[in-house]
Structure formats: structure tokens, C-alpha cells
C-alpha positions as CSV (number, residue, x, y, z in Angstrom):
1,X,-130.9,140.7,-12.8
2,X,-128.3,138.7,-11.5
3,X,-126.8,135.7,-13.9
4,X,-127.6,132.2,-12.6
5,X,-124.4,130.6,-11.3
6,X,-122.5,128.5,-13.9
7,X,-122.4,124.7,-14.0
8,X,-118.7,125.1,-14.2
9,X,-116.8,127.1,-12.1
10,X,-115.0,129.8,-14.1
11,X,-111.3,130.0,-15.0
12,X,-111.3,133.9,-16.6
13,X,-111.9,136.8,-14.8
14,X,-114.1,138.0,-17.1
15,X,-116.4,134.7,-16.1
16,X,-115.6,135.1,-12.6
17,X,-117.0,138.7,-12.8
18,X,-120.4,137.8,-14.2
19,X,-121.4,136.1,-10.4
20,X,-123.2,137.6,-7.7
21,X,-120.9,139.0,-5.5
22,X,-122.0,137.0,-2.2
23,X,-122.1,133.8,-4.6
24,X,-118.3,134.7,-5.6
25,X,-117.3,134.4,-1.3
26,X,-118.9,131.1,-1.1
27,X,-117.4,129.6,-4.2
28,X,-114.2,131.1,-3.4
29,X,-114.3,129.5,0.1
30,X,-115.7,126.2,-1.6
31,X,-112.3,126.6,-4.0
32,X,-109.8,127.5,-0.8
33,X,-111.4,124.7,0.9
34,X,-110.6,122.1,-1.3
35,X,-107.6,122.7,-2.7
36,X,-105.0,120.1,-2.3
37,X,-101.5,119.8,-3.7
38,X,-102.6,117.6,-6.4
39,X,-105.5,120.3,-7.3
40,X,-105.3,120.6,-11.3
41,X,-105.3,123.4,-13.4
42,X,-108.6,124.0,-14.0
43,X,-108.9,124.3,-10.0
44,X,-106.5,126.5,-9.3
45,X,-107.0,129.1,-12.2
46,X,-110.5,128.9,-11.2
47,X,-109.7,129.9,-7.6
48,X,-108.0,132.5,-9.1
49,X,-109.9,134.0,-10.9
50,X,-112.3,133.8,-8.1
51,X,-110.1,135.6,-6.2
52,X,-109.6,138.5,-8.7
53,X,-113.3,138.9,-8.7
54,X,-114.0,139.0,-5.2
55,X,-110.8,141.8,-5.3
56,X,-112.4,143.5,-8.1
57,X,-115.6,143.3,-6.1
58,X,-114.3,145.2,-3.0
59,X,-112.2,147.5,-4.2
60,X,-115.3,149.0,-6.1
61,X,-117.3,148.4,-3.0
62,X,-115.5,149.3,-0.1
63,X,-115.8,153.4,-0.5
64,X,-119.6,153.3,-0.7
65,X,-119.3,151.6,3.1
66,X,-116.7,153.7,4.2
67,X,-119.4,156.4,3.6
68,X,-122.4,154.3,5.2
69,X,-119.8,154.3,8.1
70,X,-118.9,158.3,8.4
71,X,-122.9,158.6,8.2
72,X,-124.3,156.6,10.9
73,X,-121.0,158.4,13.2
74,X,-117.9,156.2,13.0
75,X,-114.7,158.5,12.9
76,X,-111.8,157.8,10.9
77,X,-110.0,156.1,13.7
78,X,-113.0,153.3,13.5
79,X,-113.0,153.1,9.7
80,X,-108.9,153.0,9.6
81,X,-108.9,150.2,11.8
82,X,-112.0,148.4,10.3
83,X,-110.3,148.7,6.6
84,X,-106.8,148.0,7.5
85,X,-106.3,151.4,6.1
86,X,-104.7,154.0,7.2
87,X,-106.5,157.8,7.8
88,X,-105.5,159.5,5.2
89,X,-105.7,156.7,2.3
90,X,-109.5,155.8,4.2
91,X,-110.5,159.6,3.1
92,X,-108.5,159.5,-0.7
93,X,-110.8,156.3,-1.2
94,X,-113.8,157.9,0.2
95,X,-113.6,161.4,-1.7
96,X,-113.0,159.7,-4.6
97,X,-116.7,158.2,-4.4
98,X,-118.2,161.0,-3.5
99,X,-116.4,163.3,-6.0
100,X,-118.5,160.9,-8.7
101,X,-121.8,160.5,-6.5
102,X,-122.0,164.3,-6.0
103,X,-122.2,164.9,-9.5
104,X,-124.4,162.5,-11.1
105,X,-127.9,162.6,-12.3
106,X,-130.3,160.2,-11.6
107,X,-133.9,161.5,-11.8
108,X,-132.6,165.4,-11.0
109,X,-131.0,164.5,-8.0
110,X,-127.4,162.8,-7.2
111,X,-127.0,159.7,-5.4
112,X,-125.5,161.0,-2.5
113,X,-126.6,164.3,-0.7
114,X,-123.9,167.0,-1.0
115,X,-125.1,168.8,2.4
116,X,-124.8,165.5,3.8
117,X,-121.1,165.4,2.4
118,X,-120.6,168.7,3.9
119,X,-121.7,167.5,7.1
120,X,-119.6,164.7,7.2
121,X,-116.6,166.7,6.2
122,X,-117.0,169.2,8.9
123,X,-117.3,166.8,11.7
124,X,-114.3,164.9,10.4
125,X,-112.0,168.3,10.4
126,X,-110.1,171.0,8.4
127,X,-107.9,168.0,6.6
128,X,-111.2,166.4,4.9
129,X,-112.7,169.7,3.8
130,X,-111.9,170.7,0.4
């Protein structure tokens, strides 16, 4: 279940955390938006921790699409440019996640498909095959 937004916005990370993730963009537009020179504390360490969320967020989030976007055929020239990334750090980020998802458990079967990993490895070439 995903906690109800709070009546105040949040100046901890730890708050800031606690939103839904698509709630955390809107609030940290609403924030950017409004800022103004005379914006008091309260206002700006809200933005940032908005900010440090939304990061948080991301960073956690971005391997799992780089691996929707190998499956349905992008190449790492498409993903590289799409994350800002470059090749190489594209594939660290995404081996990373599937290192994990390979080997969990959930109800006898991983997350991810390791054949499907395989697959994707060899149309990507020799330097993503481990």
C-alpha cells in the first residue's frame, strides 16, 4: 500500500522517501516551481529532500528499465543515449540487477528468466557475456 501524501511537505529524506514515487516528481516540480529567492527554510530543505528521494528513486529503478529496454530489442547504443550513460557503465548497472534477479526465490522461480538473460547477453556480444 502506498502511504497517503503528507499535509506537509517533508524536510528529511527519510519523509521524502515514504511518497509514491510519481507523487515525489509532482511535488518536486510543485517545489522547483515555486521557489523564489526569499523561499524559507522549510522550502528549500523540503525541495531537497525531494530531490534526494526522487535520486534515490531512480537510481534503484533505472536497471530494471534498462532491462525492459534490452528485452523488447534496443541495443546499447539506444540505452547509452537514452540514460546519458555511457556503454560500458549501461551494462555494469544492468548486470548488477540481474546478478540479484537471477538468483532470487519467489514462489520457486526468480524474477527474471536466466535463458532470457542469456539471450540478451548473446545478442549484445562477447563483452556482456560472462
Amino acid at each position: 500500500m502506498t502511504p497517503t501524501r503528507p499535509v506537509q511537505s517533508p524536510v528529511r529524506f527519510a519523509d521524502a522517501e515514504e511518497i509514491n514515487p510519481f507523487q515525489l516528481l509532482l511535488d518536486l516540480h510543485e517545489h522547483a516551481v515555486a521557489r523564489t529567492p526569499g523561499s524559507g527554510r522549510d522550502n528549500v530543505l523540503a525541495e531537497l529532500a525531494l530531490s534526494a528521494a526522487v535520486v534515490s528513486r531512480w537510481t534503484r529503478w533505472q536497471p530494471s528499465m534498462i532491462y525492459t529496454a534490452l528485452r523488447v530489442g534496443a541495443d546499447l547504443t539506444d540505452v547509452a543515449r537514452a540514460t546519458g550513460l555511457d556503454a560500458d557503465e549501461a551494462v555494469d548497472r544492468w548486470r548488477r540487477w540481474v546478478d540479484v534477479h537471477t538468483r532470487l526465490d519467489i514462489g520457486g522461480c526468480p524474477p527474471v528468466d536466466p535463458v532470457e538473460v542469456w539471450a540478451i547477453e548473446r545478442r549484445l556480444g562477447p563483452g556482456v557475456v560472462r
